[in-house]
C-alpha positions in Angstrom: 0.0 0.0 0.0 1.4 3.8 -1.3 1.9 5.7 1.6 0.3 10.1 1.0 2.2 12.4 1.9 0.6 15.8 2.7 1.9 18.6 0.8 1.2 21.3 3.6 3.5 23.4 4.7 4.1 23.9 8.0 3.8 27.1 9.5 7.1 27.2 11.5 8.9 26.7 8.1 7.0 29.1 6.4 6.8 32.1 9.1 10.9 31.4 10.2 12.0 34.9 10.6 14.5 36.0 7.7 15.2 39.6 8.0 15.9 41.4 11.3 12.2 43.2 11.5 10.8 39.4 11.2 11.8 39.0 14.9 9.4 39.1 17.1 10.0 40.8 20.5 13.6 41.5 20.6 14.1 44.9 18.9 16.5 46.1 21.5 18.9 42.9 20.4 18.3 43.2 16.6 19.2 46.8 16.7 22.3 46.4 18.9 23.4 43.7 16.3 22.7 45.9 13.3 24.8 48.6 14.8 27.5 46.6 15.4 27.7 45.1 12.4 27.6 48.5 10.4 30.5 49.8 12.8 32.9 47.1 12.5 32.8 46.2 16.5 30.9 42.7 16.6 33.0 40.4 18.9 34.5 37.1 17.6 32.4 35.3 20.6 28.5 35.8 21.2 26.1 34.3 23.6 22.9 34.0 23.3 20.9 33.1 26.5 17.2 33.2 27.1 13.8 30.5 27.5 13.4 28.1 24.5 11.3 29.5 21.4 12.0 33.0 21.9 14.1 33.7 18.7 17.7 33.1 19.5 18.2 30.6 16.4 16.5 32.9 13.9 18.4 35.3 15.6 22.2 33.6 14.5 20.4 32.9 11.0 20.2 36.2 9.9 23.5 37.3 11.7 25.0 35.1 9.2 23.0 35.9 6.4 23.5 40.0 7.4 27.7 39.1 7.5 27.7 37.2 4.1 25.6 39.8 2.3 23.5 37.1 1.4 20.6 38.7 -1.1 18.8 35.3 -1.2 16.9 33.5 1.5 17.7 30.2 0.3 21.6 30.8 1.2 19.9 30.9 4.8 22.3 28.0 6.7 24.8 28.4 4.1 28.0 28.8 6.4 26.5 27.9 9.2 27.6 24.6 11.4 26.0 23.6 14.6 27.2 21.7 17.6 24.0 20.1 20.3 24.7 19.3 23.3 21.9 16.7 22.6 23.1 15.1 19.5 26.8 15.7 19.6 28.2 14.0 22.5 31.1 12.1 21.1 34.7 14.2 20.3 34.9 12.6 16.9 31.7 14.2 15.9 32.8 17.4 17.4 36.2 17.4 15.5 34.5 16.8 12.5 32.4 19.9 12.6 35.0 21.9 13.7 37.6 20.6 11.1 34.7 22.2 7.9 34.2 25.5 10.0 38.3 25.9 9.5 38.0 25.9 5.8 37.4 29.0 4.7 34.2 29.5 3.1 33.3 29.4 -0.6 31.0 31.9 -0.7 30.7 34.9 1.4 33.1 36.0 4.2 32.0 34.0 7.2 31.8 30.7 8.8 28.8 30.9 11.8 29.8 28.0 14.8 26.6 27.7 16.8 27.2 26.0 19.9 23.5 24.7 21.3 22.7 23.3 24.7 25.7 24.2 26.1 24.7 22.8 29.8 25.4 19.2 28.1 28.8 19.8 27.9 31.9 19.2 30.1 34.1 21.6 31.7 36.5 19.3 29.0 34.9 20.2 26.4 35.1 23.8 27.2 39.2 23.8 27.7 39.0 22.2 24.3 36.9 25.0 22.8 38.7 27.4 24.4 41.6 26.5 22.6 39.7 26.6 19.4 38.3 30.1 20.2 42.1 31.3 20.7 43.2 30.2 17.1 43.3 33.0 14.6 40.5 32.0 12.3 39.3 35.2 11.7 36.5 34.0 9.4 35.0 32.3 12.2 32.0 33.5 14.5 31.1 31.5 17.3 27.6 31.8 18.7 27.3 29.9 22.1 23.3 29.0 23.1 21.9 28.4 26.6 19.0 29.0 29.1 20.8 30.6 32.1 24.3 32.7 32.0 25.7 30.9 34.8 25.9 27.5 32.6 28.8 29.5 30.5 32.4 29.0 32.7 33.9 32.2 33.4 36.7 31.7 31.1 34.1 31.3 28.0 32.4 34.1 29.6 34.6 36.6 29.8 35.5 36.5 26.1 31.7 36.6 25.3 29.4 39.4 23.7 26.2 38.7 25.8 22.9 38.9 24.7 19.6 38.3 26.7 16.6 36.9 24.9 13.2 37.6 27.2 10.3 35.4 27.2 7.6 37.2 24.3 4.8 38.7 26.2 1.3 37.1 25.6 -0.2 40.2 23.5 3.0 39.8 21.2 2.5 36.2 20.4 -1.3 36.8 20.1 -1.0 39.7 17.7 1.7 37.5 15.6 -0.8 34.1 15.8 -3.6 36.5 14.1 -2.0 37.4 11.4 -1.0 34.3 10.3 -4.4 33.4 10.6 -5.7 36.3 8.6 -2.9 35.4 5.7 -4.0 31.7 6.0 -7.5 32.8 5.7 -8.1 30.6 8.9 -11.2 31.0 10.7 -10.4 30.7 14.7 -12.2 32.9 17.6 -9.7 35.5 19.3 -10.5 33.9 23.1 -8.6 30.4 21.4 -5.7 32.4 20.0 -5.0 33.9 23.5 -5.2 30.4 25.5 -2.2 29.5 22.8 -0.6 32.6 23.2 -1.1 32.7 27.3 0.0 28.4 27.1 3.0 28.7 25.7 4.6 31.0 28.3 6.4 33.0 26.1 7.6 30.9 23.2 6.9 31.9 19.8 7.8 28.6 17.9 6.1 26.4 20.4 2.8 28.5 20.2 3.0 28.4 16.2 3.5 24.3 16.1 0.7 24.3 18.4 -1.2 27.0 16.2 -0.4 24.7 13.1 -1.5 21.0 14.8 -4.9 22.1 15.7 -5.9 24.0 12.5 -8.5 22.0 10.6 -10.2 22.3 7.2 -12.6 24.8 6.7 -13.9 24.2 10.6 -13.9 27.7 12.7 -11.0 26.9 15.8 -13.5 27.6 18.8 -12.2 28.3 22.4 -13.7 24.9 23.9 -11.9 23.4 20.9 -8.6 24.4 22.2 -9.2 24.0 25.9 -10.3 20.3 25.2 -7.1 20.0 22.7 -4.9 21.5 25.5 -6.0 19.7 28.4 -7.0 23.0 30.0 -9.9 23.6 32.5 -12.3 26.0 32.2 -12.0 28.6 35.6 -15.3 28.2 36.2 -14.6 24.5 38.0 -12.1 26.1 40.0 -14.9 28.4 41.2 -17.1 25.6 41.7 -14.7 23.1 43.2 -13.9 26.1 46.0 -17.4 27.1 46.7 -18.6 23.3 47.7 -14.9 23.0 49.4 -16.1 26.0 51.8 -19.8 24.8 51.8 -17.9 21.4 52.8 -20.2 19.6 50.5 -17.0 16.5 50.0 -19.6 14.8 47.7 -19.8 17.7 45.4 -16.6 18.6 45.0 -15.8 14.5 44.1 -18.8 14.7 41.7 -16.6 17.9 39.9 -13.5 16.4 39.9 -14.8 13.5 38.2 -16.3 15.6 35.8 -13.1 17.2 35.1 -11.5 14.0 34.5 -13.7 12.3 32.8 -12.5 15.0 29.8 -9.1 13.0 29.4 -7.8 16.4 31.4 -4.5 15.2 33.0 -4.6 14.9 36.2 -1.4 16.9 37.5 -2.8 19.6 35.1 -6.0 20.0 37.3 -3.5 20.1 40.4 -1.3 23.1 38.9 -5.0 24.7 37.9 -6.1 24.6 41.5 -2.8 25.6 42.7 -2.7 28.6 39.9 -6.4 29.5 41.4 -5.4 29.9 45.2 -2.7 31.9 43.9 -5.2 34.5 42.3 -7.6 34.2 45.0 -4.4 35.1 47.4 -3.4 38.2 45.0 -7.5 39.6 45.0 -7.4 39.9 48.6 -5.2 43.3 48.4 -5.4 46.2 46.0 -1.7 46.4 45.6 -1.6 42.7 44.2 -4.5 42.5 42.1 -2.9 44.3 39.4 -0.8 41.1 38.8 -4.0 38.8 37.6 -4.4 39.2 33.7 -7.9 38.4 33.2 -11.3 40.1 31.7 -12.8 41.9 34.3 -15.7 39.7 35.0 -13.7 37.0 35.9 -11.5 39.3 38.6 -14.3 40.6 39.9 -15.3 36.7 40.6 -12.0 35.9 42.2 -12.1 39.2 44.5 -16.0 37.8 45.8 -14.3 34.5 46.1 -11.3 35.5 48.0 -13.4 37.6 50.7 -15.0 34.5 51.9 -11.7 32.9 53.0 -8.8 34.1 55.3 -5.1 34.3 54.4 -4.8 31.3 56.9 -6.8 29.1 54.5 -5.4 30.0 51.5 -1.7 29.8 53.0 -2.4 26.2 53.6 -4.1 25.5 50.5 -1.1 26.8 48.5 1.1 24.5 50.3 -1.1 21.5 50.4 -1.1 21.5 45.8 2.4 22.5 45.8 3.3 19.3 47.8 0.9 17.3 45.4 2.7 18.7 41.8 6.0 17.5 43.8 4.4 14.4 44.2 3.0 13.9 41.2 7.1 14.0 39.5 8.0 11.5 42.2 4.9 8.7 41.4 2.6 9.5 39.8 0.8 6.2 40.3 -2.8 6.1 42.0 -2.6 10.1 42.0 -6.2 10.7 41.4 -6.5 9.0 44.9 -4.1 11.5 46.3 -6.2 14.5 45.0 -10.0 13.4 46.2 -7.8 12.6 49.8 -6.0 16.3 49.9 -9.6 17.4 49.1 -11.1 16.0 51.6 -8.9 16.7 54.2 -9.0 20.5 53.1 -12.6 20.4 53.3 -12.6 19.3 56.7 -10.1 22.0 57.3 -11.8 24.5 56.1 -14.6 23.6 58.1 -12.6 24.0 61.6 -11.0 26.8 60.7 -14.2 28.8 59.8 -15.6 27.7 63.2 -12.8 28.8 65.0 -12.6 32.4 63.0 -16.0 32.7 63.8 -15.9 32.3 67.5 -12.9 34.8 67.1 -15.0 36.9 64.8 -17.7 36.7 67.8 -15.5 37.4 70.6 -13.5 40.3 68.9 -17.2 42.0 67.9 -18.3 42.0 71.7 -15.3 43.5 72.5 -16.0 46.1 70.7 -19.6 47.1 71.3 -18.2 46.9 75.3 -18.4 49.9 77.0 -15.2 51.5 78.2 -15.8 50.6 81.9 -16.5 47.2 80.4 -13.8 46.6 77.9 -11.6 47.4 81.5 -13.1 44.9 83.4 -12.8 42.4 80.8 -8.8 43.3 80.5 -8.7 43.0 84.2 -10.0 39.3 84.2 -8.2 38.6 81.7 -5.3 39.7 83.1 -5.4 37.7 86.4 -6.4 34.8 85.1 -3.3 35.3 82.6 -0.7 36.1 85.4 -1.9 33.4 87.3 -0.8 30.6 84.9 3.3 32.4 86.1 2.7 31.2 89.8 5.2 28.6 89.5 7.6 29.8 87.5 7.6 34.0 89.2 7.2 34.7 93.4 3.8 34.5 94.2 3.8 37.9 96.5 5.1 39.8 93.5 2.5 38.0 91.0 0.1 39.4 93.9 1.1 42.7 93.4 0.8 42.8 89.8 -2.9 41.5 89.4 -3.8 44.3 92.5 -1.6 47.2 91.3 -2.1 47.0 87.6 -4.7 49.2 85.7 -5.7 49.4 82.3 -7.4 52.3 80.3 -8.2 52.9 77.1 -8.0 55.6 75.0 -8.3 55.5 71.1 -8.3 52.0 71.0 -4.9 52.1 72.5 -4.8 49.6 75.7 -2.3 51.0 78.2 -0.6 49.4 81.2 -0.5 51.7 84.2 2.2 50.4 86.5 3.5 52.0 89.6 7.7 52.7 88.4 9.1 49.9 90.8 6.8 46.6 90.2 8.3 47.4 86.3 11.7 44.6 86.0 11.8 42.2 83.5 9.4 39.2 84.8 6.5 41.9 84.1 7.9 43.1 80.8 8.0 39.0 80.0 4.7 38.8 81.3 2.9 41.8 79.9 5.1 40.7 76.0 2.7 37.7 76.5 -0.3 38.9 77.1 -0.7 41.4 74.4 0.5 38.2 72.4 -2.6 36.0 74.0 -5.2 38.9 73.5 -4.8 39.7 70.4 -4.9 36.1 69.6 -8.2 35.9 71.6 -10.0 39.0 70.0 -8.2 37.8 66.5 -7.3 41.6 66.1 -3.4 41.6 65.6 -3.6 45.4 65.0 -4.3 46.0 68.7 -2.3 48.5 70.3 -0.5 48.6 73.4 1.7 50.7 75.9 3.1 50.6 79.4 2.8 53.8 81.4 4.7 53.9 84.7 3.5 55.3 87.6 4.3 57.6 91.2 1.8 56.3 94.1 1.7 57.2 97.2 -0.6 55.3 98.7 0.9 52.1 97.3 2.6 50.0 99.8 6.0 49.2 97.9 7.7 48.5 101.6 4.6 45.5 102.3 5.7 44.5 99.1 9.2 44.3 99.9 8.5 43.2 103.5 6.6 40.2 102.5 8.9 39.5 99.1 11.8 39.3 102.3 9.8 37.6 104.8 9.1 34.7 102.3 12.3 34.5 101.3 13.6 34.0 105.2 10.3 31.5 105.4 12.4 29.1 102.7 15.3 29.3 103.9 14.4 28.3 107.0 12.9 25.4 106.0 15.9 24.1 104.2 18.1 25.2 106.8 15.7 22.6 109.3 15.1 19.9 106.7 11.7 20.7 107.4 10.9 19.8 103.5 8.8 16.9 102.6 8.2 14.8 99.8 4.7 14.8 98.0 4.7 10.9 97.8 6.1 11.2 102.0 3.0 13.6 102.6 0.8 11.4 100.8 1.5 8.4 103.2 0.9 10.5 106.2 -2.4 11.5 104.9 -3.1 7.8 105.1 
């Protein structure tokens, strides 16, 4: 049976960027090579370092085409040899390339040495190169490719023109998807071009491969077409999967992830989904952070109603709990739907206790409030002494005495104040009084509470029965250790008996 071939083009092939204004995104680099170029002052040694699919090899393509004053396209990778780090492992296959780079070329002026996915190589291989970059072949440009900088040795480095390629933003790779669609004469919704274009993060090529697998003959491309194509979930499931989280309905949040899945969606992408959504329901909380969410306003609006019925708390620990899952997932990724419906569940049930226990804070912190000054007093002033009580063992009981008699409060602004006569103030009160602003404003849930210590001159307060007693019970002890007078519980216990 005759195997058909398709005669299509493909759209990566036929939209590869030949001049420098067919690069998409990185004026700033196109024009700094252009310059150098026209004034003599390109260095020997380039790198080029930036995400995958943001133009770098198109980039070297027309460097060499620019250098060789090539008039036609087709002389594109004429003069051009590459070295990957993928596919050329082996010295021989290094040597060979390097051995028709030294030839000098038969047309044109320049021989263009890309070196690609430089992290595969050895810290041998670069002393080898090194050696290579030191020769005078002065027809030879060398173009080193890689993600990061810090890949490069310093050696290499250091002899290196440095270029940064950024990731595309969304609206560049959108605007460049639509008009190959409207040269194409291809019929797709603009909501379908901007899931590509947000997909991708940032690579051209990759969203133009996608672009070109799911165009279809004379059918519209719809949104839900893509979506389904991409695995991706529509938000509103997120929204759905929260609200019955919070309305700890278990059985309905189940019911919508097997919905979800049912859709052949992957299951580690519904994971970074619901981790994505926390993150945007975190951000809508605050004015300063909502800026960051790139969606239509409906759908912010949505996330900021969303986001007001949970606390940071919630949403702190639901961040954590899908982060640990996508780790998981990369680990084993066996039996993971399991894993999912479990961390649900248990997040539900979470949810559920912690909204109980805001609420009793909620409760406590709005009686507070509606207290009358004379009350609010009295209420710090149980509070207090039942506090300071909890020291008895650790601080002398006469001076613990003192300081649930002597100490005031009184409140003015909303600002509690300590009024304590000048010499009860040493540092078991300051340890003491650090704690209990720490307990109360746990117990009120109000962390903005403010307080401040004001010392005070009494007359009438009897510091020397404070220090006659503090004295007296210290003679009282030693007495009794002096006279062995001291008796075991267990000994006191029998006696009893």
């Amino acid at each position: 049976m005759n195997k058909v071939f398709s005669n299509k083009i493909v759209l990566t092939d036929k939209y590869k960027p030949l001049k420098w204004n067919d690069l998409v995104g990185q004026d700033n680099i196109s024009r700094t090579l252009k310059k150098a170029i026209q004034e003599n002052r390109l260095s020997k040694v380039l790198f080029f370092f930036g995400p995958k699919g943001v133009g770098k090899n198109a980039c070297a393509h027309i460097l060499a085409n620019e250098l060789n004053s090539f008039s036609e396209f087709k002389d594109f990778s004429l003069n051009t040899f590459e070295i990957n780090g993928f596919f050329h492992n082996s010295l021989e296959d290094i040597y060979k390339i390097i051995h028709k780079s030294r030839s000098f070329p038969k047309k044109g002026k320049y021989n263009i040495l890309i070196i690609k996915e430089i992290h595969k190589f050895s810290k041998d291989f670069f002393d080898f190169f090194l050696k290579f970059i030191e020769e005078k072949n002065t027809h030879i440009l060398f173009i080193f490719f890689g993600i990061e900088e810090k890949i490069v040795p310093e050696f290499i480095l250091s002899r290196c023109q440095i270029f940064e390629f950024k990731s595309l933003s969304v609206k560049d790779i959108f605007f460049h998807l639509k008009m190959i669609a409207e040269k194409e004469n291809i019929e797709v919704e603009n909501e379908a071009l901007l899931i590509i274009s947000k997909h991708v993060e940032g690579s051209l090529s990759k969203a133009i491969h996608l672009f070109d697998r799911f165009i279809s003959n004379g059918i519209k491309i719809s949104k839900c077409y893509i979506m389904n194509k991409l695995g991706i979930i529509d938000v509103k499931f997120y929204f759905e999967i929260v609200d019955s989280l919070l309305d700890k309905n278990v059985y309905k949040t189940l019911t919508l992830l097997n919905q979800i899945l049912q859709k052949k969606i992957d299951s580690h992408n519904l994971v970074v989904g619901l981790t994505k959504h926390f993150r945007n329901l975190f951000f809508s909380k605050n004015n300063e952070t909502i800026s960051i969410l790139k969606f239509k306003k409906e759908i912010i609006q949505s996330y900021i109603e969303q986001s007001k019925k949970i606390s940071f708390f919630f949403l702190i620990h639901a961040l954590s709990i899908f982060h640990r899952l996508e780790k998981e997932y990369r680990l084993n990724n066996q039996n993971f739907r399991l894993s999912i419906e479990i961390h649900l569940i248990q997040l539900a049930h979470f949810f559920f206790i912690h909204k109980k226990n805001h609420e009793n804070f909620l409760k406590k912190s709005k009686e507070f409030s509606s207290y009358k000054e004379n009350e609010k007093i009295n209420f710090l002033q149980k509070n207090w002494i039942k506090f300071v009580q909890k020291f008895s063992e650790k601080i002398n009981p006469i001076y613990l005495d003192f300081l649930k008699n002597e100490i005031q409060f009184k409140i003015i602004k909303n600002k509690i104040f300590f009024m304590i006569p000048c010499k009860l103030e040493n540092r078991d009160f300051l340890f003491i009084q650090t704690n209990f602003e720490k307990y109360f404003k746990k117990k009120l849930n109000n962390p903005h509470l403010e307080f401040k210590v004001i010392k005070k001159e009494s007359k009438e307060y009897p510091i020397e029965k404070y220090n006659f007693l503090s004295q007296k019970n210290k003679l009282v002890k030693t007495l009794i250790e002096r006279l062995n007078l001291r008796i075991s519980s267990s000994q006191e216990e029998k006696n009893l008996l």
